[in-house]
N, C-alpha and C positions, 0 to 999 in steps of 0.2 A: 536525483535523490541525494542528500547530502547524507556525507561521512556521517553525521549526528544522530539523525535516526537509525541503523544499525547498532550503533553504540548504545543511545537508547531500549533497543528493542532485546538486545544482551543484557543491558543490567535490568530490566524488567520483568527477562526469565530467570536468571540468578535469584531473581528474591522470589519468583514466584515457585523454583526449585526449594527453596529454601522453606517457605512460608509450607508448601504442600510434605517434606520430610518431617516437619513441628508436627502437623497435623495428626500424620500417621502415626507417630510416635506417642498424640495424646490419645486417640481413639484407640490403640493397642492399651494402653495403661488403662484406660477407663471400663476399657468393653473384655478387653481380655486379662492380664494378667499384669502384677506387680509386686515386687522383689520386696521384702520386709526384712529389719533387720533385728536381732533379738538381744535387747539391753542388759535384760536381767533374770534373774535366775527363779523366776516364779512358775514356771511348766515344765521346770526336771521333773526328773527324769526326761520326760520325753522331749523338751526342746533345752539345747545348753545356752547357754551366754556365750555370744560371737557367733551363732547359726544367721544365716541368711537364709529366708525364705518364697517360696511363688507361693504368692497369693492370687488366686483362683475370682477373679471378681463377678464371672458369670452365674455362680453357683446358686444366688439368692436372689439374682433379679439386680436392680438397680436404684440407687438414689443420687442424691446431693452428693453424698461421703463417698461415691464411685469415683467422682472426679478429683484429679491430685489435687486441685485447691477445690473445695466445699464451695457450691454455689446455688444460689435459686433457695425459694421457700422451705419450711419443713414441710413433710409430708409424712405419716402414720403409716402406710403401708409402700412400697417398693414398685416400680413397674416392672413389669415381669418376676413377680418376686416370689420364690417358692423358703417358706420356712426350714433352717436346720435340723437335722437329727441333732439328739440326745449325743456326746461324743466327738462331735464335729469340733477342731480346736480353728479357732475363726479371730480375725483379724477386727476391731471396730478402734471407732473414734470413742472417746470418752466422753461421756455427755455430761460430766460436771466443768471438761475444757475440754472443746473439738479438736483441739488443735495436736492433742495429743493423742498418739496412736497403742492399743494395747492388744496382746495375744492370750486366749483363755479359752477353758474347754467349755462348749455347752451344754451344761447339767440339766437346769430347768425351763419347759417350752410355756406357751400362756395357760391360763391354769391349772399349774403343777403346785404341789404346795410341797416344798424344800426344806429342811432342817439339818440341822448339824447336833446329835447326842455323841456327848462324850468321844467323839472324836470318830466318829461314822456317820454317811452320810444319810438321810431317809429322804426316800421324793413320796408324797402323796398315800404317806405312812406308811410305809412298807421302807424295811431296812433295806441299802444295797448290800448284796455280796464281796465280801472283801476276805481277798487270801496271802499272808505271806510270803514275800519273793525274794529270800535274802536280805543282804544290804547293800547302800552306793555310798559313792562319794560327792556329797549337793556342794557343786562350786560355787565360791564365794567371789561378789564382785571385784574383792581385792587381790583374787590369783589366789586366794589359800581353796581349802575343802574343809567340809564337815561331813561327820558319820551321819547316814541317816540308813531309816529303816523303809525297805519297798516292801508295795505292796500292789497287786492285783485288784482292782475295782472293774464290778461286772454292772451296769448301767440294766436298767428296765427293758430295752431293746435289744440286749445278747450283747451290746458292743463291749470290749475289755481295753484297760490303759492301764500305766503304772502312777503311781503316787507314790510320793515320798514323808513319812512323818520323823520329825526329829526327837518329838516327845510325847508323853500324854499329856493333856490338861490344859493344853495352851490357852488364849482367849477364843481363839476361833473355832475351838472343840465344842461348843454349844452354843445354839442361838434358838433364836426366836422362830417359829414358821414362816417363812416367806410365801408369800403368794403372785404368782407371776401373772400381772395384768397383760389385758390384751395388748398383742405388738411388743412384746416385751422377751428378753430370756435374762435366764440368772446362769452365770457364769463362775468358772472355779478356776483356778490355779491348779496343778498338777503337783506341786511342793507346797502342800497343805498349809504349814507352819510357818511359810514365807511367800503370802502371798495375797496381797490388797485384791479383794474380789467383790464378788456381789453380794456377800457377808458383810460387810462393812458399809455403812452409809456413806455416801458424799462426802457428809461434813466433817467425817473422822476420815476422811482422805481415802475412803473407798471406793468402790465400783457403782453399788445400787443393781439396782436391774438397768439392763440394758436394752431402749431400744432398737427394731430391727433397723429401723433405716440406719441408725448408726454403724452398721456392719458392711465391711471393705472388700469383706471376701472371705475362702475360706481355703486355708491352712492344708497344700497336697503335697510339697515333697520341701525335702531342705538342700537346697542348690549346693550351700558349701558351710566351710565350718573354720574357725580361728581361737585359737582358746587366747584371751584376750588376758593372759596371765602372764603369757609370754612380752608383752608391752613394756614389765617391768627387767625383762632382760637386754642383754645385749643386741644388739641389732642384727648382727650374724646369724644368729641364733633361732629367728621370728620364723622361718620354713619350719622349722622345729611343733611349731604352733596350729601346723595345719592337719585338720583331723582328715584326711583323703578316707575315711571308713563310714562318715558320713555325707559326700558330697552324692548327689543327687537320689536321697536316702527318701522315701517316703513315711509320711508324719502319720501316724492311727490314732 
């Protein structure tokens, strides 16, 4: 037997060690779980700018948008795919560009019919319940803050979350009925007043309805936290920026 083949038969398992770690590594992201990162400040209160999150991908079954890069046909419904509650804040592709990933509560399921009066929301005509919680401070992407006012929203289903509004009257304080086709959910922002959702069409750079296959997973804890305000400071200074009060904090 020559020296060659052992040599051979080592670098053959090398890559085949190698090729079988890749593997794991996609079947865990795809089948189970993946870490999302939060841009912008459209689900204050309840998620900040700089949260890292586990994203939950078995929760709704499976598509194309499961896998890190998007592959194979569309498809309408999910395999093994069990639809959202009302509440659920969930992870999807954007379906006016896939390529982009967004986080948003799920308000309306398939035919729900949604509205927005004067700055409250109605699903299926009936007002939601909504109670004053004080006030926060809704961070701005450039390290400053704004006043805003919280509030308590109680959803159809008993669920509760915070909202934040900065004013009355905005553009987004009244629309049209929407009506959530089959396969589909309408989605909200939790910072009412700043935040591109399903209120908005496509073409005015909003959300639409979303649908389900486009959805990556769903929204369980927030692994860790960085106020990305601190970037404009000194460098010493950046531990400064770690919120350790919300590192493995569960998301409602």
């Amino acid at each position: 037997m020559s020296q060659q083949q052992p040599a051979t038969r080592r670098l053959l398992s090398g890559i085949g060690q190698v090729i079988g770690v890749i593997a794991i590594v996609l079947f865990a992201k795809t089948v189970g779980a993946e870490a999302y990162y939060v841009p912008s400040g459209s689900m204050q209160p309840t998620l900040l700018i700089g949260d890292e999150l586990a994203v939950s991908k078995f929760s709704y079954g499976f598509s194309r948008y499961s896998l890190p890069i998007a592959f194979g046909p569309a498809r309408a419904e999910r395999w093994f795919g069990r639809m959202p509650e009302r509440g659920d804040v969930v992870v999807f592709r954007l379906p006016r560009d896939p390529s982009q990933t967004y986080v948003k509560r799920v308000i309306g399921l398939p035919g729900d019919r949604v509205q927005m009066r004067d700055g409250r929301l109605w699903i299926n005509g009936k007002i939601v319940p909504l109670r004053r919680d004080g006030e926060g401070a809704a961070e701005m992407e450039d390290g400053g803050s704004e006043r805003a006012v919280r509030y308590i929203e109680t959803l159809p289903n008993g669920r509760t979350h915070p909202i934040y509004k900065f004013s009355e009257g905005s553009s987004l304080d009244n629309t049209e009925v929407f009506e959530v086709s089959p396969n589909h959910l309408f989605v909200m922002g939790d910072n009412r007043d700043d935040s591109a959702d399903s209120r908005l069409a496509p073409q005015s750079g909003g959300v639409g309805l979303v649908p389900v296959e486009n959805l990556v997973g769903r929204v369980d804890v927030v692994l860790g936290s960085w106020d990305l305000g601190m970037a404009h400071r000194p460098i010493w200074t950046w531990p400064e920026g770690l919120r350790i009060s919300r590192f493995f904090s569960r998301v409602n």
